[in-house]
C-alpha positions, 0 to 999 in steps of 0.5 A: 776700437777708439783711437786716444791721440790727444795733443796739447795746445798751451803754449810755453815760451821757446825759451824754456827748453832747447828743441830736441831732436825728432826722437831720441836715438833714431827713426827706428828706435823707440825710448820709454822712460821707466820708473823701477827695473823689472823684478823678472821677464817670466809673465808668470812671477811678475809683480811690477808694471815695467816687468807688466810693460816690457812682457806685454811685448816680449808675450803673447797671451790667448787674449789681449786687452784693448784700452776700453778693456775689452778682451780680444783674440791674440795667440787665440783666434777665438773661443767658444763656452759651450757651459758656464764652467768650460771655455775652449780657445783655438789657436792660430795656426802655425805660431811660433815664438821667437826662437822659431820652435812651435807654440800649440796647445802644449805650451798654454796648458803647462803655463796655466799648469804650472802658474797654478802649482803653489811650488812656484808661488805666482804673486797671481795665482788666486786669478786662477785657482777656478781653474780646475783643469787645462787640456790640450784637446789637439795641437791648436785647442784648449779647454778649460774646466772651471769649479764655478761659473768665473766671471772675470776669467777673460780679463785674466787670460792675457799672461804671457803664454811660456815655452814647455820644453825650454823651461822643462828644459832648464832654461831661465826665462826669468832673465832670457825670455822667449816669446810669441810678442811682437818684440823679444829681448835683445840685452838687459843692463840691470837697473838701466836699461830692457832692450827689446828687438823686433820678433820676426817670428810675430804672428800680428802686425810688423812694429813700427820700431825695429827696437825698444828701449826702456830707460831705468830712471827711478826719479820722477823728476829726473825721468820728466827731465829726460824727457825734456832734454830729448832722451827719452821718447816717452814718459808715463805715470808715475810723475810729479803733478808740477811736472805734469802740468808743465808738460801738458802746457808744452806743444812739443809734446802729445799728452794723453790724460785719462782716468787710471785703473789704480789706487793708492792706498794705505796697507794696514798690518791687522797682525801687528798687535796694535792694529789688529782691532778695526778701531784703532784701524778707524782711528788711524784712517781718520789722520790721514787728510785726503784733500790735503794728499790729492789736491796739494801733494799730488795737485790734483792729478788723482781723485779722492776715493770713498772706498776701495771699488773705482769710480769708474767701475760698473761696482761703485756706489756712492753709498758707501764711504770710509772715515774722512779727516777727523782729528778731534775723533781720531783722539776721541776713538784712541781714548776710547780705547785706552790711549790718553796723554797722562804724562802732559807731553802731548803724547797719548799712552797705554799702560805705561807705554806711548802710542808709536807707529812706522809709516813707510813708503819707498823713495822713487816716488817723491808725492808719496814720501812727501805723503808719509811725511805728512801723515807722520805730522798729522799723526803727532798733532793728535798725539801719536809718535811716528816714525817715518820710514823710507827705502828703495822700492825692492827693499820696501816691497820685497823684503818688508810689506810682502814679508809683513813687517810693516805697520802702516805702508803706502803703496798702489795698486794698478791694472784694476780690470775688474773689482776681483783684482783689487780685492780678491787676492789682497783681502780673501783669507790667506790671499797671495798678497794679503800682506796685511793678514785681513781675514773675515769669513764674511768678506771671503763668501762675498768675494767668492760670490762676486768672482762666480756670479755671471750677472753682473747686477749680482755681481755689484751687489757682493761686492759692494757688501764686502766694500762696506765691511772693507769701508768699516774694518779698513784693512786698507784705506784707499786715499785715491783712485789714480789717474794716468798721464802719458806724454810723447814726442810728436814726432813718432812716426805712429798713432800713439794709443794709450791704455789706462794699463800702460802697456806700449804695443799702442806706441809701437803701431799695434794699435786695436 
């Protein structure tokens, strides 16, 4: 596979920041700067990228999914689809996870199994539900049966494969992990620090490190400071475009600087009353100025969107585009439907009532309150009271967006391998993350199409029917589609390979 070790070659003057030491604990030690604690260490139940990023280590899934996002062998040594709706892996003989208990073809069926069961509520679970049956067809074979022909299946399989009998047993992976990745967990200081040791019972490659230390600092700023300072090793998306630029232009560091597999985006409630008509969705969506957003609040760092298919996706179509920034429109659209300034105070108002919208974000990520911040003034220079509303990220996730009791939300979306990741779970009737309550029959066929159909032309075009819909009824905004900047010490005794995912077994030697 293609190797990503890019450095920097900009010079800065010596003056700027002391020399740090070669890395920053010890030769043996790698230290990875993270912007949220993990949520839980079951690969099942994750729903943040550091629960992504340290279980990525801890697991091992059938397959694994290089940079160029290919699917390779992992606990699987290969598979074989003998009809499109039957897939069977085989497994490497003699795996083991890290408390050295076997792991067969028993494991992987009560994963898939019980990832399946609603009882457990897995935030991933509409990946899976093709799945109609798992069997153990011997101790190193599985078979999967689906009711359709699943396109995206293989882009999916990498989860984390979980211990039956452990688990069955009453054990709480959640907080002690048990795995078959080529680390396993050491101690977990909540909302500081995830250490991860070496897994001697690893079926691949030794790491580089015999440890791997993620450093819980919720700040962007103050995690890019760290960095600087010799604290950490390693530092990754999220960061503020300021520091961004400052450290691609410091040859101490490497740097890799890609285009990203996510979005951010803005997450309107359709159950909310007053955004439950497309229209008022349109009018909102033209306040939000996305020039101003990517190229001055986040300089530049991501890349404006049209609609909510990547443009780097096989899907993308030019063709297709949302509203742009509009203000004069915005009000037009708001009169339109009833909102009119008739009390002279600048403020549209219905039936006696103001127009009055909550914008919230969560405060880790300074662009993004600065965003909201923004938007809140672009929505008042068109007549409309907002209130903007920040909290710490498990609050604002949690116990809000995912609870549906937003309004208006900005959030992100990351580790896009496919169009059915973005949209399927998020905008299909009753999804599992379809915290907005979109529903449109219409978009749920074309969605269901698009994860059944093997060819991918055909593929495209459902898709891009449902983006049309999507681009018109905004049940979401997209205002940019990500890029990813990863930056390291030169002096890591391995070839750093990235992955627009931001997983780290490329930075601990185990490269594809």
């Amino acid at each position: 596979m293609k190797k990503f070790l890019l450095t920097t070659s900009a010079l800065v003057a010596l003056s700027f920041m002391p020399m740090h030491a070669a890395i920053a604990q010890d030769a043996t030690t790698l230290v990875v700067g993270m912007d949220v604690d993990a949520g839980t260490l079951d690969p099942r139940l994750m729903r943040d990228t550091t629960a992504s990023r340290a279980n990525d280590l801890i697991y091992s899934g059938l397959v694994h999914i290089t940079p160029n996002l290919e699917a390779v062998p992992d606990l699987a040594e290969g598979w074989e689809s003998p009809d499109p709706q039957t897939v069977i892996f085989k497994l490497r003989p003699d795996l083991k996870f890290s408390d050295g208990s076997p792991l067969t073809a028993d494991d992987v069926v009560f994963t898939y199994t019980t990832l399946l069961n609603p009882d457990l509520n897995a935030p991933q679970r509409a990946l899976y539900t093709p799945i109609t049956a798992i069997e153990a067809v011997d101790a190193q074979t599985v078979k999967f049966s689906l009711s359709a022909p699943y396109a995206p299946l293989l882009s999916y399989l990498d989860v984390g494969i979980v211990p039956k009998a452990l688990v069955e047993g009453g054990h709480d992976i959640a907080l002690n992990p048990v795995g078959a990745g080529p680390m396993k967990l050491d101690s977990w200081n909540r909302g500081s620090e995830i250490t991860l040791v070496k897994n001697e019972n690893f079926w691949g490659a030794e790491p580089a490190f015999e440890k791997v230390s993620l450093k819980i600092i919720g700040d962007n700023s103050a995690r890019s400071q760290a960095f600087e300072a010799g604290d950490l090793d390693v530092i990754q998306s999220p960061l503020p475009p300021q520091d961004i630029e400052r450290l691609k232009n410091d040859d101490r560091f490497g740097n890799v600087i890609m285009a990203g597999l996510g979005v951010t985006y803005v997450n309107f409630n359709a159950n909310d009353p007053l955004l439950a008509d497309p229209k008022m969705r349109q009018a909102f969506s033209m306040l939000i100025d996305q020039e101003t957003i990517v190229n001055d609040i986040f300089q530049g760092v991501d890349e404006v969107a049209t609609s909510i298919i990547l443009p780097s996706s096989w899907a993308y179509s030019a063709d297709i585009v949302q509203p742009t920034f509009d203000v004069e429109g915005a009000v037009a659209l708001f009169n339109e439907l009833g909102w009119s300034d008739t009390n002279g105070d600048g403020f549209l108002d219905k039936d006696g009532k103001a127009l009055e919208v909550v914008l919230s974000t969560h405060s880790e990520d300074t662009n993004r309150v600065q965003t909201v911040e923004f938007l809140q003034a672009m929505f008042e220079m068109a007549g409309v009271k907002a209130v903007a509303q920040i909290s710490d990220w498990p609050s604002f996730s949690t116990n809000y967006v995912q609870q549906g009791k937003h309004q208006i939300a900005l959030l992100g979306w990351l580790n896009i391998v496919d169009p059915d990741r973005l949209m399927f779970a998020q905008l299909s009737t009753g999804g599992p993350t379809n915290w907005g309550g979109y529903s449109n029959p219409e978009v749920d066929a074309l969605l269901q199409e698009g994860r059944s159909t093997l060819d991918q032309a055909g593929r495209a075009a459902a898709y891009q029917k449902a983006a049309a819909i999507l681009a018109e009824e905004l049940p979401y905004y997209i205002v940019s589609a990500q890029g990813y900047q990863l930056f390291y010490s030169k002096d890591l005794p391995v070839e750093v390979q990235a992955t627009p995912r931001g997983n780290l077994r490329g930075l601990i030697g185990l490269n594809d």
